[in-house]
C-alpha positions in Angstrom: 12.7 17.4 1.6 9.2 17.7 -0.1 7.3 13.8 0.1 3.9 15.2 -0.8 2.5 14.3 -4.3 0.8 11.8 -6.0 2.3 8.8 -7.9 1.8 5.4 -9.8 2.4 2.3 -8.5 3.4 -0.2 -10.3 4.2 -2.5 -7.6 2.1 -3.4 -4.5 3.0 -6.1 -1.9 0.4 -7.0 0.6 2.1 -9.0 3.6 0.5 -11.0 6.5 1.9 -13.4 8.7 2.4 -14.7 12.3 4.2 -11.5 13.5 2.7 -8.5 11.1 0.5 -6.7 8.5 2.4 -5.0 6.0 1.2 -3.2 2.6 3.9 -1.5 0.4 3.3 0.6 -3.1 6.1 1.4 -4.9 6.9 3.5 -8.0 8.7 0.2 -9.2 9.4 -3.2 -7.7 13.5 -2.7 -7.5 15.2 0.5 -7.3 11.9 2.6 -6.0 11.9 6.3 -6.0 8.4 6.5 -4.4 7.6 4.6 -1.8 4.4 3.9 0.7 4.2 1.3 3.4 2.1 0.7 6.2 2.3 -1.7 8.7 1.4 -3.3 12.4 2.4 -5.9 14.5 0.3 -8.1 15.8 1.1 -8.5 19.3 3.4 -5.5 20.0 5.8 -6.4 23.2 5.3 -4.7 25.9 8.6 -2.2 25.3 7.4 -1.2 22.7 3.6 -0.6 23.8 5.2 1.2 26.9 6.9 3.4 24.2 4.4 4.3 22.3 5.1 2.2 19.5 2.4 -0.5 18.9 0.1 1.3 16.4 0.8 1.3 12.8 4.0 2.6 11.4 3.9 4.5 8.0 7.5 5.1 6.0 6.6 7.9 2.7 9.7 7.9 0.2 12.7 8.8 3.2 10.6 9.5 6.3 8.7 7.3 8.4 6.6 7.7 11.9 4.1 5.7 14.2 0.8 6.8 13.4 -0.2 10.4 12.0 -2.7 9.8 9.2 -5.4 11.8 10.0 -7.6 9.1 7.4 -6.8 6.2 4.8 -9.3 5.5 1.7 -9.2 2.9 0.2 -10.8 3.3 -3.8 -10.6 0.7 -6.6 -8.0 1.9 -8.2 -6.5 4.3 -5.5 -5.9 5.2 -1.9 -5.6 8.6 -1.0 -4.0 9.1 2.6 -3.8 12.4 4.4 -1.6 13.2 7.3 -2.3 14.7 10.7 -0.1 18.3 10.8 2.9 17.2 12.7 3.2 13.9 11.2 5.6 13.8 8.5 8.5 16.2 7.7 7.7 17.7 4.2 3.8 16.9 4.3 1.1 19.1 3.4 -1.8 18.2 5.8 -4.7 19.7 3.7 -3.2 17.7 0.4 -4.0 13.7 0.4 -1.5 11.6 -1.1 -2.5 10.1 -3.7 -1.2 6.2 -5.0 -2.8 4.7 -8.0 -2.8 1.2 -8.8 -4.3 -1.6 -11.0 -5.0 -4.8 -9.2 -6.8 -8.2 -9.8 -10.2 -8.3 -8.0 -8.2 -11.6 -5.8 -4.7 -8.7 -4.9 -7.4 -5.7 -4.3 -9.4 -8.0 -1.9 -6.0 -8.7 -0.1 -4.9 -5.3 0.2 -8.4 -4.4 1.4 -8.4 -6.7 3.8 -4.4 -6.2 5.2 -5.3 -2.1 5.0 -8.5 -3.1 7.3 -6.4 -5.3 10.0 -3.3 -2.4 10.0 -6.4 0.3 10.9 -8.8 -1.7 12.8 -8.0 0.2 16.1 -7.5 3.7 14.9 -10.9 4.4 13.2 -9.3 6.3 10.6 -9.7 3.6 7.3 -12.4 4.3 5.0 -13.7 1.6 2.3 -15.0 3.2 -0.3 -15.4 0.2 -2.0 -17.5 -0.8 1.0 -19.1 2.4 1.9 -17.3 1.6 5.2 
């Protein structure tokens, strides 16, 4: 199954608490078709570091992985994500994915800062916003 393409979302979710960062865009906020989340623990156990899962974890539509984006940018009114080669099922490295979106400056400087904590140890988040 195909996952590449670009989409609109009308719904994004920026999560932070005790345990996790977690950003979500969806096509629509019940029944989504299209779906992109990211997220990262905080303090990954020590199973799971052992296991090679304490970086960030990405889910695109039906498939998900831990790590694989080759790099994250963040724009005003988009973030365009492209994916190392053996990433995702279905995913055309060379091709970004593309999610639009229209947030208040208050949401855009939450999602900024959630996408900024889930890739603070991987190099690959770029701010355009920021020139960072």
């Amino acid at each position: 199954m195909s996952v590449q393409g670009d989409f609109n979302a009308t719904y994004v979710a920026v999560e932070e608490d005790a345990a996790m960062w977690e950003v979500a865009f969806t096509d629509a906020e019940f029944n989504a078709r299209r779906r992109l989340a990211l997220q990262r623990d905080r303090a990954p156990s020590a199973a799971d570091t052992e296991l090679g899962l304490d970086g960030y974890r990405v889910e695109l539509d039906d498939e998900s992985c831990y790590g694989g984006i080759e790099s994250c940018e963040l724009y005003r009114d988009r973030v365009e994500v492209r994916f190392d080669d053996d990433a995702l099922e279905g995913i055309e490295p060379d091709e970004p994915v593309i999610v639009r979106f229209s947030l208040r400056d208050r949401q855009f400087a939450a999602l900024r800062g959630c996408l900024a904590a889930i890739f603070a140890a991987d190099g690959c988040f770029f701010d355009a916003e920021a020139g960072r």
